[in-house]
N, C-alpha and C positions, 0 to 999 in steps of 0.2 A: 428853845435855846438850841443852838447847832452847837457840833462837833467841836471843842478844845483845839483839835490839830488837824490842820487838810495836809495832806501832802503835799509836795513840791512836783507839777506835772513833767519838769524837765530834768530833776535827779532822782525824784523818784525811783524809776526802771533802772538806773545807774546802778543806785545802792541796793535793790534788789536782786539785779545778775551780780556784783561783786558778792554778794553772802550767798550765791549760787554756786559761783567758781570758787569761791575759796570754801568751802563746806564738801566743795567735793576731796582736798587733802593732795590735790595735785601742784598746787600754787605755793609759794610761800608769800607771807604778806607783802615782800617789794617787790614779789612780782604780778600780785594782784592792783599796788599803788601804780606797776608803769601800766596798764589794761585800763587800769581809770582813769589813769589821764589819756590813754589812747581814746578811750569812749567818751572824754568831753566832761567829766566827771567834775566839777572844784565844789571851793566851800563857797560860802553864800557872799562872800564879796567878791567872788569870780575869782580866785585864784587856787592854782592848783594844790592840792592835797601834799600834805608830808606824811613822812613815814607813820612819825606820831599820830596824827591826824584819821591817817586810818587804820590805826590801831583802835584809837576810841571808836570808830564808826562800827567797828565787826564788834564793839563790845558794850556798845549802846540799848541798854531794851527799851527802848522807847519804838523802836522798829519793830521789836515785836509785841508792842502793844502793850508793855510792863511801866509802869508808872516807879518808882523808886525816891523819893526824896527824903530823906531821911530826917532835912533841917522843920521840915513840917511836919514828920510822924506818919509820914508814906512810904511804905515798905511793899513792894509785891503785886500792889495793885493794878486789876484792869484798868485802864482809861477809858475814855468815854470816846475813844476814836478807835477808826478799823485800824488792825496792822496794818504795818507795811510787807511785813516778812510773817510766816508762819511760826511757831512758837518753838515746835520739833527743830525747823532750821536753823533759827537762834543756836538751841542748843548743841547741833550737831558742830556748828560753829567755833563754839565757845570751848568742845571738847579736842575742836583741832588746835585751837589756842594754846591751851594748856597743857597738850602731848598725849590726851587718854586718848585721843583717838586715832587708829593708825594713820599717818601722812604718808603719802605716796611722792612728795615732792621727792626732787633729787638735792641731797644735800652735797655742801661742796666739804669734803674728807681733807682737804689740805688745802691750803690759802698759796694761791700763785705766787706770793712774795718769798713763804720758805719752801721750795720743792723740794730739800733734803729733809725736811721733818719725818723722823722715825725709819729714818732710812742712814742714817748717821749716829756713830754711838763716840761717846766720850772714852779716847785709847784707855787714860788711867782708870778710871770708874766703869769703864764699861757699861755706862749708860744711854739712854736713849736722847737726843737732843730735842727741846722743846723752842716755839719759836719766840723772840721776845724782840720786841721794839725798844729803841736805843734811843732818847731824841739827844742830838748834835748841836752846836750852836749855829748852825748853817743847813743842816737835813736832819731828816728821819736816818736812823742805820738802820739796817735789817742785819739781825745779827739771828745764828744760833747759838743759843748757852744751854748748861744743863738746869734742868728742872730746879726753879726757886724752891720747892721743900727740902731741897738736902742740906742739909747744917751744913753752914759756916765754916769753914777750917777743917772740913775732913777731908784728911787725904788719904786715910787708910784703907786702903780697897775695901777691904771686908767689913768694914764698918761702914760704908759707903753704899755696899752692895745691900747690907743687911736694912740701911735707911731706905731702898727702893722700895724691897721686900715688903717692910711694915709697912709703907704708904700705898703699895699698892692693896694688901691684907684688907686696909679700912675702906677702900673705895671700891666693892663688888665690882658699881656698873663699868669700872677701866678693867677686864678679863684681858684685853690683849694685853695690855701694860704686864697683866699680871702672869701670864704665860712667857714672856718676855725674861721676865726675871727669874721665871722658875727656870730657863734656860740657860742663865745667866750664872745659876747660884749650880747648875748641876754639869757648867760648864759646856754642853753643848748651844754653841753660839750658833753654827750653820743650821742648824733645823730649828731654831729660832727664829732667823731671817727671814727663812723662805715662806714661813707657817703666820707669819705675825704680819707681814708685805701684804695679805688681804684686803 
């Protein structure tokens, strides 16, 4: 009895250099999807891959040789065919996925639609503006407002400043946020700006 799964000889090498290129943490996955379709890459009724699409492919172990079916009581198992991918790559993969592993991509720090994000602060509140989409009965707005956490109906500074304070308190991983308002609450604004603009 032969092999379970042959490869495919013309996507094969496709799906093999994209879990190449994207395992190295230089790519983000849309830009491993335009590289595949540059390479010829689709799904198997010939058309090209979506985002989704090859989101499941970098998270398929069936490429690496891992069988998983759960509705039959298949967990973990080798298959009875060669990988396509090595097993360590799988996993190196999987840990770019999920953030354990350092990404060297470049990420984009502020969205071209708001360029005053964090660089604009609310006069009465003295807070930082966040960016928020409006829809219109005719367009999208592009607006900036302040930060959806801040209760409703405050308008008293200090109570306003001390709402940034605690929100920033519970979310460690925002430190700039939270240098921001230690700046904020001790009054120096200009050594805030220029230290937080990073």
């Amino acid at each position: 009895m032969g092999k379970s799964l042959v490869p495919d000889p013309e996507r094969a090498p496709l799906v093999r250099r994209a879990f190449d290129e994207y395992a190295t943490g230089r790519f983000t996955k849309q830009e491993i999807l335009e590289q595949a379709t540059t390479w010829g890459l689709r799904n198997r009724r010939g058309r090209s891959l979506s985002s989704q699409a090859i989101g499941m492919l970098l998270r398929n172990q069936l490429y690496a040789g891992i069988v998983d079916v759960p509705e039959y009581g298949v967990r973990g198992r080798r298959g009875d065919f060669g990988p396509l991918i090595p097993e360590d790559l799988f996993y190196r993969v999987q840990a770019v996925l999920s953030g354990h592993a350092p990404s060297i991509a470049p990420r984009l720090r502020s969205h071209p639609d708001f360029p005053l994000r964090n660089f604009v602060r609310c006069e009465s509140l003295r807070a930082w503006t966040h960016r928020q989409l409006v829809q219109g009965p005719q367009r999208v707005l592009r607006v900036l407002s302040l930060p959806p956490w801040l209760p409703s109906g405050q308008r008293d500074e200090g109570k306003a400043r001390g709402a940034v304070h605690r929100r920033t308190r519970t979310t460690p991983a925002n430190a700039r946020l939270h240098a921001v308002t230690q700046g904020i609450r001790a009054g120096d604004l200009e050594g805030t700006e220029s230290s937080c603009a990073r």
